[in-house]
Each structure stands twice: as C-alpha cells, then as structure tokens.
N, C-alpha and C positions, 0 to 999 in steps of 0.2 A: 913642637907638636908633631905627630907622626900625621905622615901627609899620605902613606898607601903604596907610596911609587917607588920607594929604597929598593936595589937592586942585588943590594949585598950582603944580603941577606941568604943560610940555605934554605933550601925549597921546600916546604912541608907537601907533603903527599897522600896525609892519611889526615881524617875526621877525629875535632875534639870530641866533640859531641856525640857518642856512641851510641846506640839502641842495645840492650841485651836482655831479650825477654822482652816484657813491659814494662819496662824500666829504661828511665835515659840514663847514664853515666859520663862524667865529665871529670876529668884528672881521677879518673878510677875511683868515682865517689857516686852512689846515688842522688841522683839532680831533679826534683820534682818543678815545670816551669813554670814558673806563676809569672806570670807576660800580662804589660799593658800596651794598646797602641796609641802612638800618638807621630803625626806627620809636622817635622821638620820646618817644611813649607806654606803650612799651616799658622804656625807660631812665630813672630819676630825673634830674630835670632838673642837680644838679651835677653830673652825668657825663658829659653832653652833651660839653662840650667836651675831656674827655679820650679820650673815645671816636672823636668827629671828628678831632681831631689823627692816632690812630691812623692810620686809613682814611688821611690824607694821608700819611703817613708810608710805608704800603702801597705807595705809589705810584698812589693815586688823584688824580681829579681833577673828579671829580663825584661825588654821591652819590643816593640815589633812597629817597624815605616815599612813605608814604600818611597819607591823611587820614581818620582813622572816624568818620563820620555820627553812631555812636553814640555813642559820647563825646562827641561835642562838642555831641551834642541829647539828651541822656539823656531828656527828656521833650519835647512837641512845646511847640517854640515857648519851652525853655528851653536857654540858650546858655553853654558853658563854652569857655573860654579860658585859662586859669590855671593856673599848677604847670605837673604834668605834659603839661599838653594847651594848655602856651602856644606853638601854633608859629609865631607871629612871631618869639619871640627865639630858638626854634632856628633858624631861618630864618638870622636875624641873627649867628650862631654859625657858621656852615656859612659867610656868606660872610668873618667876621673869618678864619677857618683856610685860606680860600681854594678852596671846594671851589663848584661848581656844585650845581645841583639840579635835578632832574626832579621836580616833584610827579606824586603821583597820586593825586587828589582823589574818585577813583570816580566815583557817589557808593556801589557798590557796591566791596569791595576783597577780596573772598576773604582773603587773611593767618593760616587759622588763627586768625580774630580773631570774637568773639561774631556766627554771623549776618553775616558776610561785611563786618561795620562797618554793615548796615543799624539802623534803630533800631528795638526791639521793638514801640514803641507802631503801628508799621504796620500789625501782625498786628493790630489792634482792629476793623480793619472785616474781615467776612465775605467780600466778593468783592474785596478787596485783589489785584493782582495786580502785585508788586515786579518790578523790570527789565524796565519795559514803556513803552508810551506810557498807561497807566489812568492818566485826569487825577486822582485821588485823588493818587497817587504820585509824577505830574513836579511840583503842586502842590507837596508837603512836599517835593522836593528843590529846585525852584525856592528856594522862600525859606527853604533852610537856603541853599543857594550865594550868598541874598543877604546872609546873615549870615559867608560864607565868604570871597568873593573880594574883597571892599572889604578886607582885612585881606591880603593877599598879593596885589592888583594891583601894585604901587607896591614890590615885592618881586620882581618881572622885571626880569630883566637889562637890559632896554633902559632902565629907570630907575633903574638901577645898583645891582640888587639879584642873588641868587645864583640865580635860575628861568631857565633857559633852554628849559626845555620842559614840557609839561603834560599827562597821560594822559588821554584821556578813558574812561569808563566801565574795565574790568577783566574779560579776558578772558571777553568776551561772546558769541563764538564759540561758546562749550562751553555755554550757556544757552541760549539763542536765535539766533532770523533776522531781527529787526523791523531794518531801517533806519532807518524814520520814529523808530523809541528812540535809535538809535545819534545821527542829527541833531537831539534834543530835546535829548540832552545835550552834543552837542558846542556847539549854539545856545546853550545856558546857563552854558558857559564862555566864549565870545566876548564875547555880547554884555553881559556884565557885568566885559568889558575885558582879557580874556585874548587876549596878542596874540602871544606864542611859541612855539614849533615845536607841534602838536599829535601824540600817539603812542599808538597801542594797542598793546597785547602780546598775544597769542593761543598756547594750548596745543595746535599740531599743524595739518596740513592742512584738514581740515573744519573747524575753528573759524575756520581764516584766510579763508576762504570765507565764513564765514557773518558775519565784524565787520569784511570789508574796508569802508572808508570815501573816498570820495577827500576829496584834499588833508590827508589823515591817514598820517601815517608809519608804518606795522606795521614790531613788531618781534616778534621768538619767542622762547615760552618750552622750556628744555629743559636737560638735563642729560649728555648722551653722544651721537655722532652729530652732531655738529654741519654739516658737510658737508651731510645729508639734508635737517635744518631748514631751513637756507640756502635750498636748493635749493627747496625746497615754499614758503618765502618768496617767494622770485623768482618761482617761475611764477602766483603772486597778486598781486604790484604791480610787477612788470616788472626788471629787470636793471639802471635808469637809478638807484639808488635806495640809498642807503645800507644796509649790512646792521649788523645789532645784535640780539641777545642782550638780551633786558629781563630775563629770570629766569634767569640760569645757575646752577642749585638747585647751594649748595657741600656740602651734605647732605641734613638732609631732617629731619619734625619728629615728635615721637613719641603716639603714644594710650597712654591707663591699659591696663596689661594685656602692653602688647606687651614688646620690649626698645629700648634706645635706639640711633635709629639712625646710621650713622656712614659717615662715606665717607674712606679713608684719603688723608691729603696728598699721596701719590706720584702715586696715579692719580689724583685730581682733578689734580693739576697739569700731566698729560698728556690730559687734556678739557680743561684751558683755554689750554692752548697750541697745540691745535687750531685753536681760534675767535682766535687770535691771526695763527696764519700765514695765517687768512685774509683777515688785516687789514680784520676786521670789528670795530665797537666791543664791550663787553661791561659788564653790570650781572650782578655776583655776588651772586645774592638767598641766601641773608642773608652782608652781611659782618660783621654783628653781631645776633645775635638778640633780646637782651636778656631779658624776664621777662611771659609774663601774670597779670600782676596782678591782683588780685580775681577779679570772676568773669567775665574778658572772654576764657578761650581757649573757643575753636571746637570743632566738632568733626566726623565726616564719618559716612555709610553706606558702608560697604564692602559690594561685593556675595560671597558666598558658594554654592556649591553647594548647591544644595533651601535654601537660608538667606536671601532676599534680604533687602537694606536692613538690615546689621548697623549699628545705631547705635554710633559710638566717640567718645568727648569726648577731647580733645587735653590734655595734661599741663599745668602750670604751667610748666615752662621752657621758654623757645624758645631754648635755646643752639644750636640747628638741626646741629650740628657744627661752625659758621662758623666764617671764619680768625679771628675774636676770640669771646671765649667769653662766657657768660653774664655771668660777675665780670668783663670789662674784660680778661682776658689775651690775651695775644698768644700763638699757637699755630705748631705747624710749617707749618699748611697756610698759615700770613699767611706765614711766611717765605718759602714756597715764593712764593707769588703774588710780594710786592714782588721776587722773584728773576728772574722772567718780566717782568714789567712791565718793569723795566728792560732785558731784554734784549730784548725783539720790540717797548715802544714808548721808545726813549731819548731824542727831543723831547720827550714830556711828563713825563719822570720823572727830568732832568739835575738837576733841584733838587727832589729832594726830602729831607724831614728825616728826622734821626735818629729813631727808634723810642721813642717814651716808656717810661718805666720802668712797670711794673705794678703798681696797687693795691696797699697790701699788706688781708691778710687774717690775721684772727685767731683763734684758739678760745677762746670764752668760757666756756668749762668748763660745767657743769651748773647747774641753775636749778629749785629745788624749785617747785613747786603749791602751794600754799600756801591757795587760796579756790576755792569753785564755785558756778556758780549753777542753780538749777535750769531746766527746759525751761519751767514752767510762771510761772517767775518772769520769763523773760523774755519770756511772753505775755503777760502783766499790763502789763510797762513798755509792750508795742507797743501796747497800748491795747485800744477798743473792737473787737471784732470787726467783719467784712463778712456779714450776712444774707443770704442768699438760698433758694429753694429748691431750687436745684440748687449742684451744685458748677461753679462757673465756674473755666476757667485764669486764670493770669496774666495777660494780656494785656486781661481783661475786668472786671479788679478797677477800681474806680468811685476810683478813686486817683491821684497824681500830677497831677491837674491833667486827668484822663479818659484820661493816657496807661494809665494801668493799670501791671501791678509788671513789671519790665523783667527783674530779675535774681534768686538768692538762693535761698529756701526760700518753701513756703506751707505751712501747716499745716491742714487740714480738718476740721472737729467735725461729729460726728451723735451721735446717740440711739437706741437703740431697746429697746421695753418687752420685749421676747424675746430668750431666750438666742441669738445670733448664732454658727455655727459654721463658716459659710463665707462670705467677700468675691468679689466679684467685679467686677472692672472691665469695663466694656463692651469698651475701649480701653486698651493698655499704658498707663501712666504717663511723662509727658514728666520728669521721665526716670528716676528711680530714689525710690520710697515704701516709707518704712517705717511698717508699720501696726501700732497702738497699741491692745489692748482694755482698757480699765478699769484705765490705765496701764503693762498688762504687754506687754511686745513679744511683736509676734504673727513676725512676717517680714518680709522686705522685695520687694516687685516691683519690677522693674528691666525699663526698657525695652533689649531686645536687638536685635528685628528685628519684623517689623510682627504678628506673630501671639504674641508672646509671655508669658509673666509676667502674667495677667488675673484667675489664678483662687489664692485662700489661705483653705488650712483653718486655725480659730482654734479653742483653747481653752481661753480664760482667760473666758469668757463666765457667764453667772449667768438667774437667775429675778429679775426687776425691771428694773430700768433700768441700762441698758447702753451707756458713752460708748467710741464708736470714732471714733479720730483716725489723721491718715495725712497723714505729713509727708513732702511731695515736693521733692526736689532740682530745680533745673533746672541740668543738668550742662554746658551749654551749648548753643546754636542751633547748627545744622549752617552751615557755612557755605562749600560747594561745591557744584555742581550741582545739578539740578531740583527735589532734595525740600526745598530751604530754604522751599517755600513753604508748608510743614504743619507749623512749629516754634512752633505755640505751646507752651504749659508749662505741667504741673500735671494736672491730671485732667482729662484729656479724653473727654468724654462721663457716662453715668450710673455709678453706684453698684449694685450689687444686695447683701444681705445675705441668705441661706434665700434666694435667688430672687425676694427682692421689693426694688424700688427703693427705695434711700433718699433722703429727703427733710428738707428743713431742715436747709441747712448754715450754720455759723458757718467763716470764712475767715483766715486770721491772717497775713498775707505780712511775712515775717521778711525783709526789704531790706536789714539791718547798714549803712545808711548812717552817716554821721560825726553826725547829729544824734543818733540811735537809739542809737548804740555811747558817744556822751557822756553819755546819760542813764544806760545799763549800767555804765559804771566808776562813776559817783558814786553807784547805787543803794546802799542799807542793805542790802540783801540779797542778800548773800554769804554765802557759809556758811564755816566752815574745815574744811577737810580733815583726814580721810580723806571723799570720798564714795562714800555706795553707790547711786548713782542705776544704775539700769537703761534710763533712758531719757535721749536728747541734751540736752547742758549745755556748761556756758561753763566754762572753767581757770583761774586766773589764776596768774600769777607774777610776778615781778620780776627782770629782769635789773640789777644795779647794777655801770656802770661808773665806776670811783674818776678816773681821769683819761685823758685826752686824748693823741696825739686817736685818734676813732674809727673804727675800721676798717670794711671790708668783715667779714661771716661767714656762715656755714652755719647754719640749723637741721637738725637730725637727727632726724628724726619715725617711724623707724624703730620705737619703741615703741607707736607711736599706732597707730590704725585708720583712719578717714578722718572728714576735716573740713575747718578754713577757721584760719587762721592772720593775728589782727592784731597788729600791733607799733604800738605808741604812736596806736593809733587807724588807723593805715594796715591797709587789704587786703592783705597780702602774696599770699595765693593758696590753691587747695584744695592737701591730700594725698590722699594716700588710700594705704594695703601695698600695695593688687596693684601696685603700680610702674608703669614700670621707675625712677621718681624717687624719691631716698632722699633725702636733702639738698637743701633749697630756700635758693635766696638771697637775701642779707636786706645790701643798700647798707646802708653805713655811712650816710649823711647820714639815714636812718630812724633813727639812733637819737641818743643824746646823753650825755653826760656826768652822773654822776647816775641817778638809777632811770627803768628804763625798762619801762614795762607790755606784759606776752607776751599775748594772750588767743588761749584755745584753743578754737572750737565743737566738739566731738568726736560725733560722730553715732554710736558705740557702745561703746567701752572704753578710760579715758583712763587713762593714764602717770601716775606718780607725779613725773615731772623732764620737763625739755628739755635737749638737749645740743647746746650750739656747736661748732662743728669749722672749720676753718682751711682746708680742702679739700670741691670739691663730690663726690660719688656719684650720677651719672645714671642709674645701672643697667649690665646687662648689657649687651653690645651687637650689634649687627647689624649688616651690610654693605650699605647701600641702593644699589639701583641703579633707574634711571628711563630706561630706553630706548626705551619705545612711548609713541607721543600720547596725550596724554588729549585724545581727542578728544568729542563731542557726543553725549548718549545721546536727542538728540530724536527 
C-alpha cells in the first residue's frame, strides 16, 4: 500500500488538476467534477470500501473529506493514525475504486464535528485566539501539518495517487477578514509539498469577499438558488474561472430537541439539475453521512428573539438525509442523482457500475441488564482526584500531558460546614450540571443561552458537613461561527452556596477512554441488578450472538433517559428522549461472534433491557430549506 512518506521519488512541482477557461482539465482531457462527501472518521473502517464503491456507482468521480485536527492530535504533540482515523489507507481505497479526492485538511473544518475539528487543548491558553495569524496557533498547526502532509504528499495525483486538489482553510469568509491567515496557511500546505489545485469554499457573498485568495480557486457553498451563487461567485474571481459547488447541502443535520431534518428527493433532484445545466461541477455534501461517534458531534448558537446565543449540541447521527443513509443504504434520492448524472454528464458516467447490494441488518431482540456500577465506584477506578481552590474547566485540568480533559464529563466536590439551600453559578455551565447534595439529586442547570440556568434551590442539605457535587457534561464545543472562541467546559467561573464562594474543590474528569473503560469491565465491583441508585451509573449487559456472520443493527434507547452508549469497549455515542433520534446505529464489524459487552452510562433512570431493531427511527421530520447566505456576523 502507498503510505505518502517514499522519498524517492522526483518531485512534482506543477498542478494535475488545471483550470483553462471554465473548464477543469486533467491529463489534458476535459474533467467535469461530480464529487460526493463523505468522512473517513465517520464510517468504521470495513465499510469504507463498500460505501466508496456506492458513490462510484452513483455516478461519481471524485469524492471530498476532511481532515480533524482533533482526532488526529487528541492531545498536543500526540498523533493518531490508526483504525478509524487511518487516512492513508482510505486514501488508498478511494483510489483502488477509482474515485479522485479533494482533501480538505482545514486545519479548521466546521462539519458538525467537536469544535470545528480544532483541538481542545488550545483553549488552555488565556489569550489563544484560533483562525488567526496568533503565532501560539499557526505554531500548533504548523507542526500538526508537519505530522500531516508527509503522510498524504506522495498521495497526489501527480505521483499517482487519488488528490487532485486541496482546500485550504474552511469557509473563512463567515469568521473573518485576515489575509496574512488565509496565506500562513495556504504557505503551510505548499511549502511542505502540496502542489495541486488549491480551493476554498465560502458560504454567500460577504464571506466570498472576505477569503478570496489569488491563485486559490473559490468555490460556493449553498443549497437552492444556485444561478445567484454562481453569479456572486463570478463577480469575486472573474467569469475566466471554473464554477463549482463544494457544498451542495443534500439535507441538512439535526440538534437534540428539534425534529429530523429532511429534504425530499424530487426537489433536491431539481436543485441539482439546476447546477447541472449550468455545467458547473458539483460536491453533494454529504453523500454519506455516517455516525458521530463518541463524543465528537458539534454543536451550534442559534440566534432567537430577546434569546440570543441559544446553545444546541448536534445529535449522534449524521445520516444528514444524504443519498446513502447512515447504515450504508441506498436511498431514492441516490437513485435520483446517479439518474441526472448520467443524463446532463454521460462522458463521465458511460462506465459506471452496478449499484451494490445493501448491508443486511438485523434485530437482536432484547438484552437484559444484568450488572451496575455505581457513580462513586467509578470515581474510585478514575483515581486520585485534581485539588485546587477554585473549580477549573476542562481545558485547565493539569492532565494529558498539560493538554488538559478534551472530552466527556467532570465531576466537581466541595464541602461545606452549613446547611447549603441555594447554588449559584457565576456563569451557566458549559454545558448541562447536575448537582448532587449529600448524594441526593438536587437539579440540574443547563446552559441554554448566555444569561441562563445559574441559580438552584437545594433541599436535601443538613447541620454539619455538607458534600456537594456537580457533574458537568460537555455536550459538545460549538463549532460554527465567532462564539467558538468561549467553548471551554465545565464550570466556568466561581461557585456561590448562601451567597458565599466556595472553595476547595476536588476535580474528577470522567474521559471513558479505552484504558479507563478496560479497567471498569474488569473491576470487582459490579453489583447485580435490580439497582436503586438515584444518582448516574454504568448498566451492563450482554449481547450473545451464537453465529455468524454479523450484521449491521439498531439500538432502541427509547426507554432510557440520556447518556453514553459503549459496545465492546467502543464509544458508539450519546442519546438522550428529547430526540428527535430514537435508534442509534451500531456496524456490525463492532461487534463478534460470541458475547458481546453493552455498557450503559445513564445520567438519570435506567431500563431494565436494550432492544435491537433491524430498522433505524430518526424521529419526526421536517422539511429544511437553506435559501439565504450565511453570511458574516463580524
């Protein structure tokens, strides 16, 4: 397999991927790009290829990822590549099925994805300022790219690999105006041997304004109207210039709370045969959405009347509506597409393959609870607490290697010798605390909008000594527009109790990484069921399948409340009732032959069973439409 990194190679210096006119050419051949996205990291890696075949079969001929910072530097100056986050060999997948690739390496990527795919540990400094030229910042991207591009140089087309073009940065328009940013990072794709087409994408008029670049191809992002785009395109890089579509939204993605949204195949397939007779190219963002797993979805401020900055965390599926669905099926709206493609581009789509058959998918009936552990049992296993005398967030815990706790839960201890009947936060909680007096739940505050949920009358309190604890979610980092720069997590700012500050806190960050979750299956201390815990705990069950092979399925969490869902040690993702997701998906190659461990975190009233189902339930649904820019709130 080509791994990126061969040395011995000579050095290409010039662009497969040409522009002449409005027209792209590639081996001196006109190339029209019918691009689908889909993220790597998204997908379990044996699926990869059944999911690229699809898209080819679509009648694509490129495809378009992103690359997340965050994954791949969970902590600074530590580097994953492996499993899911090995994109060399999707690389190398993408071009056995014959598809092209547009990377887009960010090093910022918006996606719905934790924090825009920046990486938490950034927020540790105080005057940090992300998507900038602050040499703090091009620093740690600098030598993440040097740990990037030696691994995907030699992975461009001109050295016979599937890259034929490369985004820089991710619509930067709608953030800012810095140039001197926009050329630190286009300089740090170059000059560490990036030497094909470069492209930004931009959402609307004013952003195309504010991240035009020369010798950088803009392309636009948008969903209906395509005619206007074009045209607001043009009158920012000129008429001489290929036109393209980097984000033709095929739906759209959904927040806890809302309903799920949907955009019917008739009329998307009359928005994309729009952008067809204009014989413009096109990237269907998403043509596969796939799954955020653990606790990497995103999440956004919607503005509201008298309500500004409504915080929403983004659900665990990204099935987006796209023409392939979360489980790998093929939907009406794919049919529709590969229906168009062949008919508005039939050079590129005279050979294309039959349409694979679909997964199958099975229901594994129900699966008793069987063990629990307690909240406090699994404070124990996490070890020694963090001292301090303030409550610090996430981002400040003395952990990781100084990155501090990235993802997950923190849990917060005080004291006090007086009966406590009111909490008070300076500062909502990033982002949803449930507080604990003398282990009886008191409430929970939820951060809604910037003024909200600060203040909880308690009374479970006493005469003597008094332990209150308050265990904070961080529901995800926003990861669109200007307020990404105030995401840290956990409690931010002071404490008050009766109006007086508390002090001396003990810190607990519940991360559920794979060393921590190996020491939790093998602990002694389990309990069996029935439990009557009133405060959050761990489930266990047993899924036992007798033989082979193993399918795709559903879990149905419908009876639960909300929490965190592992299967054999893997993050599958949060639930939570308020919806609109019923049913979460759970790839067969997650599981095996033989007993397979469920484990449940339940943060308020757990179920006696889990139930498999053979069929997903996204929720209710809604009709999304996206016809005005999102343009620039600078």
């Amino acid at each position: 397999m080509a791994d990126g990194r061969s040395t011995k190679r000579q050095k290409v210096t010039k662009a497969s991927l040409e522009t002449k006119g409005v027209d792209f050419y590639l081996d001196g051949k006109k190339l029209r790009l019918l691009s689908g996205s889909i993220h790597y990291f998204r997908v379990v890696p044996e699926h990869w290829r059944d999911r690229l075949q699809k898209m080819k079969a679509a009648g694509l001929n490129t495809i378009t990822t992103y690359v997340p910072w965050n994954a791949h530097e969970p902590s600074r100056g530590t580097y994953h590549f492996k499993g899911i986050l090995d994109l060399v060999a999707f690389l190398n997948i993408c071009k056995e099925v014959g598809l092209h690739v547009i990377l887009r390496p960010g090093p910022y990527i918006c996606g719905e994805w934790e924090f825009g795919g920046l990486p938490s540990w950034l927020l540790r400094e105080d005057e940090m300022e992300i998507r900038s030229p602050y040499p703090t910042y091009i620093d740690a991207m600098e030598k993440y790219f040097d740990e990037l591009i030696p691994k995907v140089e030699y992975l461009q087309y001109g050295y016979g690999g599937p890259i034929i073009a490369v985004q820089v940065e991710n619509e930067y328009g709608s953030f800012g105006r810095s140039k001197n940013y926009l050329q630190q990072v286009k300089e740090a794709l170059t000059s560490r041997g990036i030497v094909e087409l470069l492209v930004s994408s931009e959402n609307g008029k004013i952003p195309m304004k504010n991240g035009f670049m020369q010798d950088v191809l803009m392309t636009a992002n948008f969903q209906e109207n395509a005619d206007r785009h074009f045209d607001d395109l043009i009158r920012v890089q000129g008429a001489d210039k290929p036109l393209m579509v980097m984000e033709f939204w095929s739906g759209w993605f959904d927040h806890w709370g809302e309903k799920h949204h949907i955009y019917s195949a008739t009329g998307f397939a009359t928005l994309v045969e729009d952008v067809l007779k204009r014989g413009a190219s096109i990237n269907l963002y998403m043509f596969h959405g796939g799954t955020n797993f653990g606790f990497m979805n995103g999440a956004n401020f919607q503005n509201q009347p008298q309500k500004k900055h409504i915080y929403i965390p983004t659900v665990t599926s990204y099935d987006y509506d796209a023409p392939i669905g979360e489980d790998g099926d093929v939907t009406k709206k794919f049919l529709k597409i590969r229906e168009l493609l062949q008919k508005y581009a039939p050079d590129e789509t005279k050979n294309i393959p039959p349409v694979p058959d679909n997964l199958s998918k099975k229901a594994y009936g129900k699966v008793e609870i069987t063990q629990y552990m307690t909240l406090d049992t699994l404070l124990e296993i996490n070890g020694k607490p963090i001292a301090d005398p303030e409550p610090l967030c996430m981002e400040k815990l003395p952990i990781n290697g100084n990155s501090g706790q990235g993802y997950g839960f923190i849990l917060y201890r005080t004291k006090t010798s007086k009966n406590p009947t009111q909490l008070k936060l300076a500062n909502p909680p990033h982002d949803r605390a449930q507080v604990f007096l003398n282990s009886n739940a008191e409430g929970v505050l939820q951060r809604i909008h910037d003024t909200s949920e600060t203040i909880l009358e308690m009374t479970s309190g006493k005469e003597g000594e008094n332990i209150i604890e308050i265990l904070v979610e961080n529901q995800g980092r926003v990861n669109y527009g200007n307020d990404i720069r105030i995401e840290r997590k956990g409690i931010i700012g002071d404490v008050f109790l009766n109006g007086i500050k508390a002090e001396q806190w003990e810190m607990f960050p519940l991360e559920f990484k794979k060393s921590y979750l190996e020491a939790v299956t093998n602990s002694a201390k389990w309990f069996e069921m029935p439990s009557h815990e009133k405060r959050p705990g761990l489930y266990r069950g047993t899924l036992e399948i007798k033989s082979g092979p193993v399918s795709d399925t559903y879990l149905d969490m419908s009876d639960w409340v909300k929490g965190v869902i592992f299967v054999n040690g893997f993050n599958l993702g949060r639930y939570w009732n308020v919806g609109p997701q019923k049913t979460y998906y759970l790839p067969g190659p997650l599981l095996k032959v033989g007993k397979n461990e469920i484990v449940i975190f339940e943060l308020h009233q757990n179920a006696d069973s889990l139930k498999f189902t053979n069929k997903p339930d996204l929720g209710d649904t809604v009709h999304v439409r996206n016809d005005e820019d999102i343009d620039s709130a600078l």
